[in-house]
C-alpha positions as CSV (number, residue, x, y, z in Angstrom):
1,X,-10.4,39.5,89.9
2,X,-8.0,37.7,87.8
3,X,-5.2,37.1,89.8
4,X,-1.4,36.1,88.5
5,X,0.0,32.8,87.6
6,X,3.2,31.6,87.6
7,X,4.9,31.7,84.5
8,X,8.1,29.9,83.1
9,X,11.1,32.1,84.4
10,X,14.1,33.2,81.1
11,X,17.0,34.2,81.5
12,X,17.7,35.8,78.3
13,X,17.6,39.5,77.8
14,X,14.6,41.3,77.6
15,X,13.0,41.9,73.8
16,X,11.9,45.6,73.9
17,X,9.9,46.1,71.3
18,X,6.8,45.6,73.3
19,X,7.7,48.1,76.0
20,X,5.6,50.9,74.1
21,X,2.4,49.1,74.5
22,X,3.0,48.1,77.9
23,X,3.6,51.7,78.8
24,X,0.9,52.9,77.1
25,X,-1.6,50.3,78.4
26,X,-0.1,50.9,82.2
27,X,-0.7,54.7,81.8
28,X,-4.3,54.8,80.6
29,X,-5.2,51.7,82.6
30,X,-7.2,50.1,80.0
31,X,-6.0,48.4,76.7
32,X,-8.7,50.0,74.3
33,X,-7.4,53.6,75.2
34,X,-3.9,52.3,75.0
35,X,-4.4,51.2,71.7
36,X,-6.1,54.6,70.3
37,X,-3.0,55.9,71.1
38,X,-0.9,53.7,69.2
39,X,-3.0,53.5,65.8
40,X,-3.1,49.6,66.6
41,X,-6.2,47.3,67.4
42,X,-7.5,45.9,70.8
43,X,-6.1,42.6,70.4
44,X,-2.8,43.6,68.6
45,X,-1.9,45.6,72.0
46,X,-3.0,42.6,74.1
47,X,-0.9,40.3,71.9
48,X,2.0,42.4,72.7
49,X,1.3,42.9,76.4
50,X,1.1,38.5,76.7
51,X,4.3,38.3,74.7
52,X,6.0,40.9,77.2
53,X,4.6,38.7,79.9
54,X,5.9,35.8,78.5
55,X,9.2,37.6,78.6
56,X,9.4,39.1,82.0
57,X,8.2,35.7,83.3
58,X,5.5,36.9,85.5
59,X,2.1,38.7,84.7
60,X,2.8,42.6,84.9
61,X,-1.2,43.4,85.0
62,X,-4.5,42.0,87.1
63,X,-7.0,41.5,84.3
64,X,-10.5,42.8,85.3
65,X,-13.9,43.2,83.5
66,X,-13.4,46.6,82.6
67,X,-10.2,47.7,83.7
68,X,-6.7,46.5,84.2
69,X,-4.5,46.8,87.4
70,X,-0.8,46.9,87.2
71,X,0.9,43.7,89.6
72,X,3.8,44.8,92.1
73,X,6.2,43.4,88.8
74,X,4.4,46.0,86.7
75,X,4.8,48.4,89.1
76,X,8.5,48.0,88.7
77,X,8.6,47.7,85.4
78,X,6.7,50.5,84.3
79,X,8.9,52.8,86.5
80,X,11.9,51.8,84.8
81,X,10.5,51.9,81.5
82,X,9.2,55.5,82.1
83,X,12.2,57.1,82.5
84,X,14.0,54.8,80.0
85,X,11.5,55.6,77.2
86,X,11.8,59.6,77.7
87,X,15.4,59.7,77.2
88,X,15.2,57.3,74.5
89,X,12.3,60.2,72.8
90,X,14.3,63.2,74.0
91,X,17.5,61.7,72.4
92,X,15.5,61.1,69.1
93,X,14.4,65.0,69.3
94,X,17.8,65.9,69.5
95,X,19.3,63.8,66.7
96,X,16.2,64.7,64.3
97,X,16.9,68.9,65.6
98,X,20.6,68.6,64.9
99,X,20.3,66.6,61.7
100,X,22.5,68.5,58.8
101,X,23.9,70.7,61.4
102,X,27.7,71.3,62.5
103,X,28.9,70.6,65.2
104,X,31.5,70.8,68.1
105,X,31.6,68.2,71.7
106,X,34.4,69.2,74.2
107,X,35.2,67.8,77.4
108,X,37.0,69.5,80.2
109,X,37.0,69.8,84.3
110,X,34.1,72.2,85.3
111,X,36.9,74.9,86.1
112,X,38.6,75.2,83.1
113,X,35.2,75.7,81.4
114,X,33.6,77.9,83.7
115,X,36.7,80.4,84.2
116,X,38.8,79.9,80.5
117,X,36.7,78.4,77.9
118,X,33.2,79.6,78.1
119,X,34.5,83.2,78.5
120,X,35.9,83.1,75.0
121,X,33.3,81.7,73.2
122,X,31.4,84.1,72.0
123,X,34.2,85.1,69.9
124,X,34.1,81.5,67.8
125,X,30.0,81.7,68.4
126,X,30.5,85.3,66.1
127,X,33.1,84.0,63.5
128,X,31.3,80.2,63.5
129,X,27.0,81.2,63.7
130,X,26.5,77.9,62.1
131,X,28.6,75.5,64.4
132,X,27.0,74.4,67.7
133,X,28.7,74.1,70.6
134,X,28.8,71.3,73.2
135,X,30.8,71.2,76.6
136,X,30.6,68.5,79.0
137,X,32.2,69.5,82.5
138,X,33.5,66.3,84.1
139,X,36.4,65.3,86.2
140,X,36.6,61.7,84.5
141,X,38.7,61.0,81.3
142,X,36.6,60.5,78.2
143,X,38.5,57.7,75.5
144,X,38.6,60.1,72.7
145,X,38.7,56.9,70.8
146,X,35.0,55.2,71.4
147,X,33.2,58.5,73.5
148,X,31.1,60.7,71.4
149,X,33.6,64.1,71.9
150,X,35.7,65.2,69.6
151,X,38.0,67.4,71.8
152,X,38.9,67.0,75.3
153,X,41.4,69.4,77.3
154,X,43.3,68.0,79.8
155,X,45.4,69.2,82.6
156,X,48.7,67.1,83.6
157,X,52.6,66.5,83.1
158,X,54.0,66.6,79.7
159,X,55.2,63.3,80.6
160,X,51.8,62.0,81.3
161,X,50.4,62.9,77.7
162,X,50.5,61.2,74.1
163,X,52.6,62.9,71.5
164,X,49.7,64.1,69.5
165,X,48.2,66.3,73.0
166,X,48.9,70.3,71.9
167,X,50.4,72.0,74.9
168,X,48.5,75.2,75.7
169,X,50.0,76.7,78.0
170,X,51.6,76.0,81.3
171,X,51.2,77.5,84.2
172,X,52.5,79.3,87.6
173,X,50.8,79.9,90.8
174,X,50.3,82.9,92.4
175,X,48.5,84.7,95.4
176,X,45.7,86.5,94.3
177,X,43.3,88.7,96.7
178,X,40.4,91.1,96.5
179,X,41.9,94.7,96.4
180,X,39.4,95.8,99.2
181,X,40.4,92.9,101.4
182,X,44.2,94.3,101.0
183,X,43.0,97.8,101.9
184,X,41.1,96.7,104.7
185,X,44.0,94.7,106.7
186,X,47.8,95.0,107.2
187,X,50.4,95.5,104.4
188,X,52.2,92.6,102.6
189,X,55.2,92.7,101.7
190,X,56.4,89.4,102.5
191,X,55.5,85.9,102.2
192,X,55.1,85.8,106.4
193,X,52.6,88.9,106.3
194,X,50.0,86.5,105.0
195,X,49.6,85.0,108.7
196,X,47.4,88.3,108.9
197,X,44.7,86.8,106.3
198,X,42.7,83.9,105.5
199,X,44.1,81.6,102.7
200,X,42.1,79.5,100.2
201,X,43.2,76.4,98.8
202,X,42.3,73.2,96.9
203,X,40.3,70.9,99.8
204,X,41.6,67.7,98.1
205,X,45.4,69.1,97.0
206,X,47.0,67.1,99.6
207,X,45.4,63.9,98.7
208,X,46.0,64.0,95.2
209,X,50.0,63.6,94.1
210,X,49.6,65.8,91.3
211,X,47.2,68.4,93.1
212,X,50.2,68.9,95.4
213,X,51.4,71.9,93.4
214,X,48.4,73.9,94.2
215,X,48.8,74.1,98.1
216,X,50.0,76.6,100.2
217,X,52.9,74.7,102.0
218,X,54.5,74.1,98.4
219,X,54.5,77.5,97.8
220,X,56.1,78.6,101.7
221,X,58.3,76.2,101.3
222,X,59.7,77.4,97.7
223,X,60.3,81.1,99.1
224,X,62.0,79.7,102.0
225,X,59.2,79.4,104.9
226,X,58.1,76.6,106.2
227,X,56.5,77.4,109.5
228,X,53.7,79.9,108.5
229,X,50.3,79.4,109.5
230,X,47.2,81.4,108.2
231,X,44.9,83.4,110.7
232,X,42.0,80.7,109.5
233,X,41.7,78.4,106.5
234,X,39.4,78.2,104.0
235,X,39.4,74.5,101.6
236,X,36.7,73.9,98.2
237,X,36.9,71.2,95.5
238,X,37.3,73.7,92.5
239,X,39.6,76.2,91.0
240,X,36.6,78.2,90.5
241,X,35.2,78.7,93.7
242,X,38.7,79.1,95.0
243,X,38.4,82.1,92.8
244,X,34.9,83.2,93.8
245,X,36.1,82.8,97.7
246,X,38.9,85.9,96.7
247,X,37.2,88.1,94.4
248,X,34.2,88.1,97.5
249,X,37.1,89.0,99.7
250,X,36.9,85.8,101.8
251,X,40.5,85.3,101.8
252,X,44.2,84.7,100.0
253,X,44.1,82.4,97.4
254,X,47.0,80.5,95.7
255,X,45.5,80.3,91.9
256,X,46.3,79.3,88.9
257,X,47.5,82.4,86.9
258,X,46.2,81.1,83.5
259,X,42.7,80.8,84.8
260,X,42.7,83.9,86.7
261,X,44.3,86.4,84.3
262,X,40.9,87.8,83.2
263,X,39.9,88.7,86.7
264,X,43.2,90.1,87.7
265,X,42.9,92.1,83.9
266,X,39.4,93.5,84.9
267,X,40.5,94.6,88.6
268,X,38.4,91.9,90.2
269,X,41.5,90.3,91.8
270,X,44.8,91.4,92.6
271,X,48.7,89.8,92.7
272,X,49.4,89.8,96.3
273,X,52.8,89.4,95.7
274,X,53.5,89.4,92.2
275,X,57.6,88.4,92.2
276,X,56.8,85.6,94.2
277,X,54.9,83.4,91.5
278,X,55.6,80.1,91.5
279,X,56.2,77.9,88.6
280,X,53.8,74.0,88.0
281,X,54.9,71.2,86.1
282,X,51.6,71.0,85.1
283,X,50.1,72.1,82.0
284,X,46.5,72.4,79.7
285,X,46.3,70.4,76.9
286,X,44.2,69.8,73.6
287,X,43.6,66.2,72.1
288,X,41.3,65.6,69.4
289,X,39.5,62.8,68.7
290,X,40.5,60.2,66.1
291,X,37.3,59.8,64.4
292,X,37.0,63.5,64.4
293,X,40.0,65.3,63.1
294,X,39.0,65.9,59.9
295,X,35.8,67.4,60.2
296,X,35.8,71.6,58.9
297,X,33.7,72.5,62.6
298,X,36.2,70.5,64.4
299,X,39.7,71.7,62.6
300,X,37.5,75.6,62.6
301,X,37.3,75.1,66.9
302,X,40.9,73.8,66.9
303,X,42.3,76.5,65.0
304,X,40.4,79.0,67.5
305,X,41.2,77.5,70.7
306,X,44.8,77.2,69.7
307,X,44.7,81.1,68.7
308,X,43.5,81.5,72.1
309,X,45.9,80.0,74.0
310,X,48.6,81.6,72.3
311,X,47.5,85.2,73.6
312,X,46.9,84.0,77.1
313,X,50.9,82.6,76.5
314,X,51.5,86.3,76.0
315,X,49.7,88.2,78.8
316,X,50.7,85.3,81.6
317,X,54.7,85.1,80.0
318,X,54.0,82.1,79.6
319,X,57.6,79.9,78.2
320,X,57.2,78.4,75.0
321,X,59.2,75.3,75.9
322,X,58.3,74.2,79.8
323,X,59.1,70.8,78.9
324,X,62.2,71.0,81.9
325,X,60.2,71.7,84.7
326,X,58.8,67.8,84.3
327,X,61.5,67.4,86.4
328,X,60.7,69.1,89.4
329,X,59.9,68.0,92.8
């Protein structure tokens, strides 16, 4: 068995051209099949697999008389350059799929795409066949300016957006229940009658500053009492399974009446107490991307989404100009 030598040690970064051969050759095990595979001669692949080496710094295979054997370095290597090399091929499929084609990348929080976005779409999906669609759920902030999205709906404080941001809507919370959970236990008709019922609420609300809004002491405290505690709690991460917690009948929950106006529309949930609503200072927002504002697909979406917002303004009430409650507490 051939065993490893030491090899001068770079510091430079790594040349990657080779990486196909290597990966080929680690695969099959043996440099003649590799190189079958790759339309190239015996020696060319060996030439490559030394010059790798010679990169790396240390031998990456055993050299036997028949076969090869990959070295703990190979090892490593090739599981690095496995993974690195199918997202690099998948990518390519996807570029050389969507070549000519139109289309549209949003970003948003997984909530606002599962309960208000995606329900929509098939209406811009019918009057758009030929634009595609792409939505990446994420809690982080994309930069609009070097990320490769072209819209990106926010949630915050007038006074925390750019002028360019499009105000949706705004927003007022509300307690929302399943109607069979109503029927089944005792009548509300107050804000204290709730201590007969689970409540739902946002698990990380009182960590966040902003997130504050959503909890149910904000809400107590606004219509005048302070002291009420729930028969049990119930705390999740997102708006939506706040949601899916009430329409299963799990609880009271203290939602967000913009995202929840199709459920209370179908009959799924119910206003517990409907004059009791709460106002936010927070509000949903559209930004579009530099780069990408005068693309047809983009300005078609925009136009859409805009339309959209505008009737869920009108079934929620929402006020045009909300700009004043920036300055609540």
């Amino acid at each position: 068995m051939s065993r490893p030598t030491s090899l001068p040690l770079r510091t430079r970064p790594l040349q990657i051209g080779h990486l196909r051969a290597f990966e080929a050759v680690a695969r099959h095990l043996n440099f003649r099949a590799a190189a079958e595979e790759l339309s190239l001669t015996q020696s060319a692949v060996s030439r490559q697999i030394q010059s790798l080496e010679e990169e790396v710094g240390v031998p990456l295979f055993y050299r036997h008389t028949r076969a090869v054997e990959l070295t703990s370095a190979g090892g490593q290597l090739l599981q690095a350059t496995t993974a690195s090399l199918q997202r690099i091929d998948a990518s390519v499929r996807l570029i050389r799929q969507n070549a000519g084609r139109r289309s549209v990348a949003i970003t948003t929080w997984a909530s606002f795409a599962s309960m208000w976005v995606i329900p929509r779409l098939e209406a811009f999906q019918h009057a758009h066949p030929d634009i595609d669609i792409r939505i990446d759920a994420t809690d982080v902030s994309i930069d609009l300016d070097t990320a490769d999205v072209d819209l990106a709906l926010r949630y915050a404080r007038p006074s925390h957006m750019p002028p360019s941001a499009i105000r949706l809507f705004g927003e007022q919370l509300t307690p929302v229940a399943s109607p069979w959970l109503l029927k089944s236990g005792p009548p509300v008709h107050e804000p204290t009658d709730l201590r007969h019922f689970p409540l739902i609420e946002a698990g990380d609300a009182h960590r966040t500053l902003h997130l504050e809004w959503l909890t149910w002491r904000r809400w107590f405290e606004q219509q005048s009492h302070n002291h009420v505690e729930a028969k049990r709690w119930l705390y999740f991460n997102y708006a939506h399974q706040i949601v899916q917690a009430a329409v299963a009948g799990q609880g009271i929950a203290l939602a967000r009446l913009p995202l929840v106006a199709d459920s209370l529309a179908r009959g799924d949930l119910v206003e517990v107490l409907p004059g009791r609503r709460m106002d936010s200072p927070l509000c949903y927002w559209l930004m579009v991307g530099p780069r990408s504002a005068a693309r047809p697909e983009v300005q078609a979406f925009k136009a859409w989404l805009t339309e959209e917002a505008r009737a869920s303004r009108e079934v929620t009430g929402d006020r045009q100009d909300p700009d004043t409650l920036d300055d609540l507490d």
